[in-house]
C-alpha positions as CSV (number, residue, x, y, z in Angstrom):
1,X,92.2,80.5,180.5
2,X,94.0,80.3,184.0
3,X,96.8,78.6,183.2
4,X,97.8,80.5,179.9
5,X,101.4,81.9,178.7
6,X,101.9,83.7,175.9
7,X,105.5,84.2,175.2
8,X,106.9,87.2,172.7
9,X,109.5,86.2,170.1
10,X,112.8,87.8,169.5
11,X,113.7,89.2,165.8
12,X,116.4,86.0,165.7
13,X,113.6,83.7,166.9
14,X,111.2,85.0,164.6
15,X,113.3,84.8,161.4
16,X,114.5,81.0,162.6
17,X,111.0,80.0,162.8
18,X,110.7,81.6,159.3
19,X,113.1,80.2,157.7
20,X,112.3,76.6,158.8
21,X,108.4,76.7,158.5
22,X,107.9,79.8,156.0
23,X,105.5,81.5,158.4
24,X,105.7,84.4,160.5
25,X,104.9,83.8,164.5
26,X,105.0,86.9,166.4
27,X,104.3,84.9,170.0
28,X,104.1,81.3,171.1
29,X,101.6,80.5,173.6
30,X,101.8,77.8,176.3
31,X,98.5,76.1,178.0
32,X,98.1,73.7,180.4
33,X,95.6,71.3,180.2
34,X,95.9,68.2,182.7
35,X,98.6,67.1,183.7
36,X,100.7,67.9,180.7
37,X,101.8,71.0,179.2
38,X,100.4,71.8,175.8
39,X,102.5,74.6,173.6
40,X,100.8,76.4,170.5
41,X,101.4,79.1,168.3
42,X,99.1,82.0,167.9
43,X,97.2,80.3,165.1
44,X,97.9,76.5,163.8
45,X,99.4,75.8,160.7
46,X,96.0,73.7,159.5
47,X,93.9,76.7,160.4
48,X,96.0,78.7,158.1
49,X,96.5,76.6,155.2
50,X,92.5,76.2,155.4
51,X,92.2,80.0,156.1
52,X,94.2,80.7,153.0
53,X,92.3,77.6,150.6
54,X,89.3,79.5,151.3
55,X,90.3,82.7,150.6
56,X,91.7,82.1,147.3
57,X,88.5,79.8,146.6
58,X,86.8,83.3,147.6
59,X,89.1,85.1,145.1
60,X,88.6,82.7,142.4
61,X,84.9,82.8,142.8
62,X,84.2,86.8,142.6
63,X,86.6,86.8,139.8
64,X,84.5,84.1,137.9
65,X,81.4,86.2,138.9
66,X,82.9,89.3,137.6
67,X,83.9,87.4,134.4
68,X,80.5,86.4,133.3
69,X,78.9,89.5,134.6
70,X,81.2,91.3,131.8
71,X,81.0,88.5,129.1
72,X,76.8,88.9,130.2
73,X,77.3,93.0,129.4
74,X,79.2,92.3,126.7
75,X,76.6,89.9,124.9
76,X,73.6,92.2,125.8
77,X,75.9,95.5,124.2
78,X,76.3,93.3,120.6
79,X,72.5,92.6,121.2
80,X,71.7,96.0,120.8
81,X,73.7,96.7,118.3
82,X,72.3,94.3,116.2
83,X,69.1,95.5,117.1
84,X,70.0,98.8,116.3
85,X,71.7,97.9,113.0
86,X,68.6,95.5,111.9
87,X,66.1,98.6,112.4
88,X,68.3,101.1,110.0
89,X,68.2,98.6,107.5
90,X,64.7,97.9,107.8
91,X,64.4,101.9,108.2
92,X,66.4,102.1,105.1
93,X,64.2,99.3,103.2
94,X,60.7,101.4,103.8
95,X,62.4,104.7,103.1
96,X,63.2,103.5,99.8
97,X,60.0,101.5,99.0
98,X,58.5,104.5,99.8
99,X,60.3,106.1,97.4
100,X,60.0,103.9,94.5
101,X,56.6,104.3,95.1
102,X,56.5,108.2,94.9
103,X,58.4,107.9,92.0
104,X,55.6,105.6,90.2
105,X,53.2,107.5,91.1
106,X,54.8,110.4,89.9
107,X,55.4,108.8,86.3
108,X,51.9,107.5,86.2
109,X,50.6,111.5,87.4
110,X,52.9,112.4,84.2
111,X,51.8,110.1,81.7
112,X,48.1,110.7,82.6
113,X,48.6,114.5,81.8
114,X,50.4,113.8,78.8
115,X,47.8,111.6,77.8
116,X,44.9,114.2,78.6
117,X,47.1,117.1,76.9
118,X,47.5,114.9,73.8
119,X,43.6,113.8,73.5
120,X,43.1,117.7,74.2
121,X,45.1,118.7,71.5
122,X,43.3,116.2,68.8
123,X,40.3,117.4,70.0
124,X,41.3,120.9,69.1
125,X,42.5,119.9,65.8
126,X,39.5,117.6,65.0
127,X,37.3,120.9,65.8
């Protein structure tokens, strides 16, 4: 703008202004629009306070994100596991059905030669 003034602040200025408004203004700038003067600071005190809603409302919300993207990683890691821990067992189950069933098959195997060898010997002593 043509009729614009910025004005730099001196350290005593600077910590005045601070301590009476909790912000720190490095300049003050001075327009003119009319017939009146208009003075601002650098950046007004609404712009800020939005400025600074927004980006804690932009903090809040990648923290939020960042929460259920771990609770999300965290549920699909138990998944897994349980998977995992369901198909040992099952693993487990047919290994040892499998084995029971060797093992009847081996006492039947047994008892048949038994039998055989028995009806062999009677029919060696019936001869």
């Amino acid at each position: 703008m043509a009729n614009e003034l910025k004005i730099k602040l001196t350290d005593a200025q600077k910590a005045k202004i601070k301590s009476a408004t909790g912000r720190d203004l490095p300049e003050i700038r001075v327009e003119s629009f009319g017939s009146g003067p208009a003075v601002s600071t650098s950046s007004s005190p609404l712009k800020a306070t939005r400025a600074m809603r927004a980006q804690k409302a932009m903090r809040a919300q990648k923290a939020l994100r960042a929460q259920k993207a771990m609770r999300a990683q965290k549920a699909m890691k138990a998944q897994k596991a349980m998977r995992a821990q369901k198909a040992m067992k099952a693993q487990k189950a047919m290994r040892a059905q499998k084995a029971m069933r060797a093992q009847k098959a081996m006492r039947a195997q047994k008892a048949m030669r038994a039998q055989k060898a028995m009806r062999a010997q009677k029919a060696m002593r019936a001869q």
